[in-house]
C-alpha positions as CSV (number, residue, x, y, z in Angstrom):
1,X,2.6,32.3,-27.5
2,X,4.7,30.3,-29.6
3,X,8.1,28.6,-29.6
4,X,9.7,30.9,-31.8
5,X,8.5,34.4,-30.1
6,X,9.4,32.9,-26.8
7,X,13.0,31.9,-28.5
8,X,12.9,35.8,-30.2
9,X,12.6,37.1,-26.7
10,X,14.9,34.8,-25.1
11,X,18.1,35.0,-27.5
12,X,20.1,37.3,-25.2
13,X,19.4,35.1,-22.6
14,X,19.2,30.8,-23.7
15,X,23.2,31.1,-24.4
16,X,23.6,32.1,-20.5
17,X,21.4,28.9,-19.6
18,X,23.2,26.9,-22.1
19,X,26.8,28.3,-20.5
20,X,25.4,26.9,-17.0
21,X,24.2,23.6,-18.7
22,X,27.3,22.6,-19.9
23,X,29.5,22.8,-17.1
24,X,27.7,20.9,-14.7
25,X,26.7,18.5,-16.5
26,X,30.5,17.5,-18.0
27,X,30.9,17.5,-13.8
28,X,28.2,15.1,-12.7
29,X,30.0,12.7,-15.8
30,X,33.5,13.4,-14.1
31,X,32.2,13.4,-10.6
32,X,33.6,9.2,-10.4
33,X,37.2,10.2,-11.6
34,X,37.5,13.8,-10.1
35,X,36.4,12.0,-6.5
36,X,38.9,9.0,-7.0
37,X,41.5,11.5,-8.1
38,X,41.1,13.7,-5.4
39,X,41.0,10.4,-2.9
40,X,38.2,12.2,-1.2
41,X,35.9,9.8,0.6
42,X,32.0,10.3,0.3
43,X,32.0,12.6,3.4
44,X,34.8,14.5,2.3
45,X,33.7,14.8,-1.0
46,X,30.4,15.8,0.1
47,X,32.1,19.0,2.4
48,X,34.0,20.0,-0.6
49,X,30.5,20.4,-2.4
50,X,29.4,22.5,0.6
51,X,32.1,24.6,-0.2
52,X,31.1,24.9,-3.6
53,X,27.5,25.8,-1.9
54,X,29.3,28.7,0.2
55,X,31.0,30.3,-3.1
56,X,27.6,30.3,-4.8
57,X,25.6,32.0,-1.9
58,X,28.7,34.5,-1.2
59,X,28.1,35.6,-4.6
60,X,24.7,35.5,-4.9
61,X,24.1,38.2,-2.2
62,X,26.3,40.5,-4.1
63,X,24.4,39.4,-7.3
64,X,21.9,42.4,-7.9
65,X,24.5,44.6,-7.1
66,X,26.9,43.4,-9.5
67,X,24.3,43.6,-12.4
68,X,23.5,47.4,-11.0
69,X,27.3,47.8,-11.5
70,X,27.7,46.3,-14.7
71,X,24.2,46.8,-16.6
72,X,24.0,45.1,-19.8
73,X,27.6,44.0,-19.6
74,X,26.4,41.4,-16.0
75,X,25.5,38.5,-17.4
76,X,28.2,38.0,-20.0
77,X,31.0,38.9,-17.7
78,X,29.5,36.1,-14.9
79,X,29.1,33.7,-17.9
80,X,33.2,34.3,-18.5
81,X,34.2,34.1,-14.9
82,X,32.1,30.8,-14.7
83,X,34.2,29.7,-17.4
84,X,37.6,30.7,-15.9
85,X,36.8,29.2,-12.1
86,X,35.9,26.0,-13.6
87,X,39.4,25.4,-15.2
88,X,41.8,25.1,-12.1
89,X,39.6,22.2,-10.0
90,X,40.1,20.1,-12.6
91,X,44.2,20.1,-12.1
92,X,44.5,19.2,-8.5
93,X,45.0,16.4,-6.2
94,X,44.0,16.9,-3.0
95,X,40.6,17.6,-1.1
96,X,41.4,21.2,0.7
97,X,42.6,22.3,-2.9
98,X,39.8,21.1,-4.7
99,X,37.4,22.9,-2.4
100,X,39.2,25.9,-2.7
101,X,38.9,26.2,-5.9
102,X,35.5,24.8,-6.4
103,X,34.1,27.8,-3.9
104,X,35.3,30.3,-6.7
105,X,33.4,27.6,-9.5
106,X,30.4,28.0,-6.8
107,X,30.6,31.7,-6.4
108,X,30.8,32.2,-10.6
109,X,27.5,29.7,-10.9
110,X,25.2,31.5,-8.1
111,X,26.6,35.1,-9.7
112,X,25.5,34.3,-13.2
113,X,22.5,32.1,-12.5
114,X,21.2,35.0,-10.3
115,X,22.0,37.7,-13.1
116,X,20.6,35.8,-16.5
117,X,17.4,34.9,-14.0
118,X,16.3,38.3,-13.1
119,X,17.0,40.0,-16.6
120,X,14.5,36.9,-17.8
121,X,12.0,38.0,-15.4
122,X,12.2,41.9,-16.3
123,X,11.8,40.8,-20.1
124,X,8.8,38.3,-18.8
125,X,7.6,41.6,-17.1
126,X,7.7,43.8,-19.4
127,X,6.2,41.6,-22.3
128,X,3.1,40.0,-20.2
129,X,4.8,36.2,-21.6
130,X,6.2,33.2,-19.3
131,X,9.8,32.5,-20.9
132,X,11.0,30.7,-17.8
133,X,10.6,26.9,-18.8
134,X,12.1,28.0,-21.9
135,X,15.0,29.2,-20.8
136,X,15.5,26.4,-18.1
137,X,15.1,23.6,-20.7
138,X,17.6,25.1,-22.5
139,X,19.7,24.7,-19.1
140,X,18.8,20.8,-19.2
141,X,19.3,20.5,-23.2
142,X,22.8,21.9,-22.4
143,X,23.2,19.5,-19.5
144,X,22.2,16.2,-20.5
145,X,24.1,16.4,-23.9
146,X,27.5,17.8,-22.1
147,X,27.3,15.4,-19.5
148,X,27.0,12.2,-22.7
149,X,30.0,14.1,-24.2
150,X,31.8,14.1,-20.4
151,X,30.8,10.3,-20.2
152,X,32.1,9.0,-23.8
153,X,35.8,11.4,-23.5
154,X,35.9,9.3,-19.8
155,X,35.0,6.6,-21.4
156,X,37.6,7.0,-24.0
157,X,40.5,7.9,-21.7
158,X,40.4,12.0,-21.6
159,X,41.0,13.6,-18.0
160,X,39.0,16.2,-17.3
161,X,41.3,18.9,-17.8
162,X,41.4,19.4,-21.7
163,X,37.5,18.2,-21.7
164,X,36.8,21.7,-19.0
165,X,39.4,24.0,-21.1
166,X,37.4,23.3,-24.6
167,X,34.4,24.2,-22.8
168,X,36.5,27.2,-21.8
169,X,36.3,27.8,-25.1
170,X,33.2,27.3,-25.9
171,X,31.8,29.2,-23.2
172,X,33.7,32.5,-24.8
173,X,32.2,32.3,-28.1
174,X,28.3,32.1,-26.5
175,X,29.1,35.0,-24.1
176,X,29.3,37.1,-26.8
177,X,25.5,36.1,-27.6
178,X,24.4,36.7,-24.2
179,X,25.3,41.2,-24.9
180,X,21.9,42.2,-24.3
181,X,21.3,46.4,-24.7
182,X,18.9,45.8,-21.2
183,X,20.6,47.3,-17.9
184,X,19.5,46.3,-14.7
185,X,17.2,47.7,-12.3
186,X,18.6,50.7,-9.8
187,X,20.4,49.3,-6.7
188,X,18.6,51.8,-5.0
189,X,15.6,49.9,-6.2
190,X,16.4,47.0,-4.7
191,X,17.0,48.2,-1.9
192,X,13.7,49.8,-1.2
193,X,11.9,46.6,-1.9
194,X,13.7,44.8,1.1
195,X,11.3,44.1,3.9
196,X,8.7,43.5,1.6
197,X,7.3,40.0,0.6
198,X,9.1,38.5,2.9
199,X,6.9,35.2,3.6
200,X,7.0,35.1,-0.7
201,X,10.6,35.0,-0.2
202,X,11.3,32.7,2.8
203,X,8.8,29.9,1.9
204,X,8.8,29.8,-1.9
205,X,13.0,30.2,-1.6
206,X,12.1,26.9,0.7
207,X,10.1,25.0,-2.2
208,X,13.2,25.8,-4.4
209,X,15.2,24.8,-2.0
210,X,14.2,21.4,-1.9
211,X,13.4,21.1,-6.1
212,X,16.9,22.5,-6.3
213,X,18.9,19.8,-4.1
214,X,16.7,16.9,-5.5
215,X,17.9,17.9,-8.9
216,X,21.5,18.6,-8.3
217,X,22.0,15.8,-5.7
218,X,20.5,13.3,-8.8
219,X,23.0,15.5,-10.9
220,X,26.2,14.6,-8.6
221,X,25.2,11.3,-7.4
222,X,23.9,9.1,-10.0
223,X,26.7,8.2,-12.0
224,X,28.2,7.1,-8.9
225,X,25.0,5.0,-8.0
226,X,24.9,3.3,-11.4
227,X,28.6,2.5,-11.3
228,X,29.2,1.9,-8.4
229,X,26.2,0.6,-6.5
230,X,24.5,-1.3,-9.6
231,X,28.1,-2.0,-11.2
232,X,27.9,0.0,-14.4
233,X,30.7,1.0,-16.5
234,X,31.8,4.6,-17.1
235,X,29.7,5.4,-20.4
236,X,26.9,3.7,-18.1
237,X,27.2,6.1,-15.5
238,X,27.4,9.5,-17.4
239,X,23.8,8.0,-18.9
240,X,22.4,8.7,-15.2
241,X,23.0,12.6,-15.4
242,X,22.5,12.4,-19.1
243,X,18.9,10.9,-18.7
244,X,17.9,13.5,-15.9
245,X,18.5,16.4,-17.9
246,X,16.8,15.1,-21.3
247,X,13.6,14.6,-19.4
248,X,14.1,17.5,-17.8
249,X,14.4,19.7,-21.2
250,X,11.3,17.6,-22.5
251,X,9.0,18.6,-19.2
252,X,9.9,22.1,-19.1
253,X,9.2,22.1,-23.2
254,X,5.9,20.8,-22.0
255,X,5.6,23.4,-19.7
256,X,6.4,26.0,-21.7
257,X,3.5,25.1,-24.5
258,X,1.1,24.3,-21.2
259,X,1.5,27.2,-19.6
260,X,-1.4,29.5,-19.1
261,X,-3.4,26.9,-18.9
262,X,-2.7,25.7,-15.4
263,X,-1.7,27.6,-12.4
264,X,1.5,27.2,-11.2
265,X,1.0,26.2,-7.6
266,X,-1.0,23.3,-9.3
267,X,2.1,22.4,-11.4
268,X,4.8,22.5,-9.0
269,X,2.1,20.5,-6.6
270,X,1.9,17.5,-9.0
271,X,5.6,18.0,-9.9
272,X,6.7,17.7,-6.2
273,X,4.9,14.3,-6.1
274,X,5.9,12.7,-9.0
275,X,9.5,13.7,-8.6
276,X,9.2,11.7,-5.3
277,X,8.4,8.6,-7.5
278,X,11.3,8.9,-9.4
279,X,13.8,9.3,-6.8
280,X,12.2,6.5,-5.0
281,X,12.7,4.2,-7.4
282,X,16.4,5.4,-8.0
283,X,16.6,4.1,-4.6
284,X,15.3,0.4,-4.9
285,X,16.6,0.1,-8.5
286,X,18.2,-3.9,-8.7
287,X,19.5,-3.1,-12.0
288,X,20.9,0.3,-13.8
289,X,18.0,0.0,-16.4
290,X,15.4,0.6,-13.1
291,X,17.5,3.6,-12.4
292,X,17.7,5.0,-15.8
293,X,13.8,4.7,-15.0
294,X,13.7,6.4,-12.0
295,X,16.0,9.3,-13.1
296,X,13.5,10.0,-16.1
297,X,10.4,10.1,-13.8
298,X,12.3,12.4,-11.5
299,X,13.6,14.3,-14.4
300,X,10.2,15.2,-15.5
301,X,8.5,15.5,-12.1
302,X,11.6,18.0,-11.1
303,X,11.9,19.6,-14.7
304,X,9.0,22.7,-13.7
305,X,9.4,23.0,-10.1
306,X,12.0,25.7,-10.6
307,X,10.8,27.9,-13.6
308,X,7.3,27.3,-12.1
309,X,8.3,28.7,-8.7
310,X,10.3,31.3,-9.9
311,X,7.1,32.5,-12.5
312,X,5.2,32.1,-9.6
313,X,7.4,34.8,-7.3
314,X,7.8,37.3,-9.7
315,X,3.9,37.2,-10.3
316,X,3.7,37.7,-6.5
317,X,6.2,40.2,-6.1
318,X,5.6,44.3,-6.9
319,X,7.3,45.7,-10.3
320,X,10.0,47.5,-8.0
321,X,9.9,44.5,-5.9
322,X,10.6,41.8,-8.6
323,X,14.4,41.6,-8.9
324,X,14.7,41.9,-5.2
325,X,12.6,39.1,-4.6
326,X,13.7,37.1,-7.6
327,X,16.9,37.2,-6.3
328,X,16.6,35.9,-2.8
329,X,14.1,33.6,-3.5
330,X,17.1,32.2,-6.0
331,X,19.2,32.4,-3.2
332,X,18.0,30.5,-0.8
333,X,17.0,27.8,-3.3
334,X,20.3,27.5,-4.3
335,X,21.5,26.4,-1.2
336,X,19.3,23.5,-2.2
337,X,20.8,23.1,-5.6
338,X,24.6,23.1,-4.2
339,X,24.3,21.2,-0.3
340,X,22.1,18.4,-2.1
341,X,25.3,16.5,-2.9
342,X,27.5,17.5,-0.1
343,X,24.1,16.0,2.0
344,X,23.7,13.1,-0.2
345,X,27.5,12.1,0.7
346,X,26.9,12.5,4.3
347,X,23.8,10.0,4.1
348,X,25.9,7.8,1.5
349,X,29.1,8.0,4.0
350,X,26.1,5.8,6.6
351,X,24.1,4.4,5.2
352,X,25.0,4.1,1.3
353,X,23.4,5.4,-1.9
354,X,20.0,4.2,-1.7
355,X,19.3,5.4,1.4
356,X,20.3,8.9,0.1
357,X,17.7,8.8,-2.8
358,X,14.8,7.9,-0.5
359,X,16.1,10.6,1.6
360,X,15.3,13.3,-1.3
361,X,12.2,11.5,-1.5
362,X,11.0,12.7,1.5
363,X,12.2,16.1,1.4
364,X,10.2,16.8,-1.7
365,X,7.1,15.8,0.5
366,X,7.2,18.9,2.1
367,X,6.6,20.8,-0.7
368,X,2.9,20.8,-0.8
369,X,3.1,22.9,2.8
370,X,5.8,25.1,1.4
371,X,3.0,26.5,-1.3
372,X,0.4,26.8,0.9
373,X,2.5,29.4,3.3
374,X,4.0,30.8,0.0
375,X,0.1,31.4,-1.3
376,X,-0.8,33.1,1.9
377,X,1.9,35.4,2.2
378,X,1.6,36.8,-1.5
C-alpha cells in the first residue's frame, strides 16, 4: 500500500497524533525551566510526573466509554480538553499545584490517545491495511519539531505560558480536522469482550509498558542530561528530545513501507535490542554529541515498538474483542509512557542521570520474554 492511501485513510486521524505530538514535545524542551520554576527537586519532580501518570490511567479506563458516549464527536473533544488542561501547569509555582494540574494534562493525554488509537485500529480492521506506524510517525514529526520550536522561544527568553496558549490555538484549528463521520463500537460490545484475551492483554500491555517509559523517560530527561550533566546550553538541550522524535518519525516511516514484509514480533524483537544500545550510550556519553548519538539509535530502535505491538494486539484480538483489548493493552503501556520520568527522577535523585539511562536499558531486556507469553496467549 502506498504513502498516500495510507495518508487517504488516515486524515481524520494524523491531526489527533499531531495534537499529541506537539504538546509533549514543547514539555520535554520546557521540562529544565518548568522544574527550576517550580523548585521541585528530581524526586519531587519525578512524583509530580506520577501524578501526571494517575490522570492518564484514571481516564483511560473511562476511555471506551467516553467514545461510546460521544461517537464521532470522541476524539475531537479529548483533542480540545488536551488542549485546555495543558494551559494552567504552565502558570504556577509550586510542586503540589503543578501536579494538580498536570493530573488533569495526564487524564486529557491517556483519554485522547486511547480514543484516536482504537478508531485507527477499527479503520485498519475494516480495510485489511496497517496504518499504525503512520499515524505514530506523525506523533514523532509533531514532537521533535515542537520540541526545536520549545528549545529556540527558551532559548530566546519566552516562558512557557504564551509558547502552551499558541499551541492552545493551534490545537483548535486541527481538531476540527480530526471530525470523522465513524462512531465507536457499542459499550455493550466492549463489555462482552472482557475476560477474553487476557494473557494478549497483560503481557503485550507489559512490552508497551516498557517501550513506552523508555521513550517518554528519553522524552523528559534528556534535555536535562545534556544540560546539565554534559553542560549544554538551552537550544542544546531541547536538541535531545528534538533528535529522539526525528528518528523516531524516520523508523516508523520505515516501518510503515516495511511492513508486511516482516512479522511484528520480529520487529519489536530487534527493536527492543537496539533501543537498549541507544540508551546505553546516552548513559556513558562524555560529550553531548555522544548523546545526540545515543538518542538517535534509541529513537529508531524505540520508534516501532508501539505501533508494532499495538498492530500485533488487534491482529490477536476477536473483531468484537478489538477495541476492548486495544484499549487496555494502551492502558497498561501507558503507565510505561507516564511513570518512566517520575522513575527516572527517583534513580537520578541516587545515583544521577546516567545511571537512570542504563536503568531503561535493562528494562527493555525484558522484552524478548514479554512476546514470547504474548505469542502463546493469542
Amino acid at each position: 500500500m502506498s504513502i498516500l492511501r495510507a495518508v487517504s485513510l488516515s486524515r481524520h486521524d494524523l491531526p489527533a497524533f499531531a495534537v499529541q505530538g506537539i504538546y509533549w514535545g514543547a514539555f520535554a524542551a520546557y521540562v529544565p525551566q518548568i522544574k527550576a520554576h517550580i523548585g521541585a527537586s528530581d524526586g519531587a519532580f519525578g512524583l509530580a510526573l506520577l501524578v501526571t501518570a494517575a490522570g492518564a490511567v484514571t481516564a483511560m479506563l473511562s476511555a471506551p466509554a467516553f467514545a461510546a458516549r460521544f461517537g464521532r464527536y470522541a476524539v475531537t473533544l479529548a483533542s480540545v480538553l488536551l488542549a485546555l488542561a495543558f494551559q494552567a501547569p504552565m502558570w504556577v509555582a509550586s510542586v503540589p499545584v503543578f501536579a494538580g494540574f498536570m493530573f488533569f494534562a495526564g487524564a486529557g493525554s491517556g483519554l485522547q490517545d486511547v480514543a484516536m488509537n482504537t478508531r485507527l485500529s477499527r479503520t485498519e480492521a475494516r480495510h485489511g491495511v496497517s496504518l499504525m506506524n503512520l499515524n505514530h510517525a506523525m506523533f514523532s514529526i509533531a514532537y521533535a519539531l515542537s520540541a526545536l520550536s520549545a528549545g529556540l522561544a527558551r532559548e530566546a527568553g519566552l516562558p512557557p505560558a504564551p509558547v502552551f496558549a499558541i499551541l492552545g490555538l493551534l490545537t483548535l484549528i486541527a481538531a476540527a480536522f480530526t471530525l470523522s463521520g465513524e462512531g465507536a463500537e457499542s459499550h455493550a460490545t466492549t463489555k462482552a469482550a472482557r475476560g477474553r484475551f487476557g494473557g494478549v492483554v497483560i503481557w503485550g500491555g507489559l512490552v508497551l509498558l516498557v517501550g513506552f517509559l523508555a521513550e517518554n523517560a528519553t522524552e523528559g530527561w534528556s534535555a536535562l542530561h545534556v544540560e546539565r550533566t554534559l553542560g549544554g546550553g538551552a537550544a542544546e538541550g531541547a536538541l535531545g528530545p528534538a533528535m529522539l522524535g526525528f528518528t523516531m518519525a524516520a523508523g516508523r516511516f520505515t516501518g510503515q513501507l516495511a511492513v508486511g514484509r516482516l512479522s511484528e514480533t520480529r520487529v519489536v524483537f530487534w527493536s527492543a535490542l537496539v533501543t537498549a544500545c541507544g540508551a546505553l550510550l546516552a548513559a556513558i556519553a562524555p560529550v553531548p554529541l555522544v548523546a545526540y548519538i545515543g538518542f538517535a539509535i534509541l529513537g529508531l530502535g524505540v520508534s516501532t515498538i508501539a505501533p508494532m505491538l499495538l498492530a500485533l494486539a488487534g491482529r490477536l484480538a476477536s473483531d468484537d474483542a478489538r477495541a476492548y483489548v486495544i484499549s487496555r493493552v494502551t492502558t497498561i503501556g501507558y503507565f510505561g509512557f507516564f511513570i518512566g520520568p517520575p522513575i527516572m527522577g527517583f534513580v537520578s535523585q541516587g545515583f544521577g542521570l546516567r545511571a537512570s539511562f542504563g536503568f531503561v536499558a535493562l528494562l527493555l531486556l525484558l522484552i524478548p520474554g514479554l512476546l514470547v507469553l504474548m505469542r502463546r496467549a493469542g
